[in-house]
N, C-alpha and C positions, 0 to 999 in steps of 0.2 A: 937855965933860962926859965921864965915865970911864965904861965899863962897869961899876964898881960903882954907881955912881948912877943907872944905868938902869933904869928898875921894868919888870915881867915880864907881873905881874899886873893888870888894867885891868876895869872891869864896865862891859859893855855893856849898852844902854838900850835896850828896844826902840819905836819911832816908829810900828809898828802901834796895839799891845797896852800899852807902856810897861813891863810884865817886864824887871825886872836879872837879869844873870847875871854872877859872875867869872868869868874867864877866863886863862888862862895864854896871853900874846900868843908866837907864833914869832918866832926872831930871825935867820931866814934866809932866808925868804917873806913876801909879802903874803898878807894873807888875807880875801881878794876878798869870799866868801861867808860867811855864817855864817845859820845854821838856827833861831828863834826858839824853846827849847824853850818856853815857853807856848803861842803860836799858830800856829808853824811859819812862818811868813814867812821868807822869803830877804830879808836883808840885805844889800846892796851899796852900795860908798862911791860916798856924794856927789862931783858932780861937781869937779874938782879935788883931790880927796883919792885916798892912795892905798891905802889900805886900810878897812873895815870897824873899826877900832880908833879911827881918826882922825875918820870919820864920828860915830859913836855910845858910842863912851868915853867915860870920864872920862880915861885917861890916852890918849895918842897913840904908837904904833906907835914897839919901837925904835930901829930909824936914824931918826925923828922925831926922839925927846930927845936921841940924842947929837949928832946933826949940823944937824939940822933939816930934811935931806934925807929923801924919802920914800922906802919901800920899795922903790918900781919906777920909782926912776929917775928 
């Protein structure tokens, strides 16, 4: 896969509350945490996953799409 066919933007779900929000994923970091704006809950990836994208997206973190490898390694 190219980095043009890497998508950016992903909405994440939340497992609290169920609140979507889009999001514009980073493509140099994981991103461990993310802040629930409806109920405020801390979001953290499931075990085996490595980001917060991967857990609770629709799309999966980009070194996901393009390699299949995870952010951290």
């Amino acid at each position: 896969m190219t980095d043009e066919t890497v998508e950016l933007r992903s909405t994440l779900t939340c497992p609290e509350c169920g609140a979507r929000s889009t999001e514009t994923m980073p493509t140099d970091a994981c991103q461990y945490f993310y802040d629930c704006p409806a109920c405020s809950a801390v979001l953290k990836p499931k075990a085996g996953d490595c980001c917060v994208f991967c857990s609770y997206a629709d799309v999966p973190c980009p070194p996901v799409q393009a390699d299949g490898k995870g952010c951290c390694g």
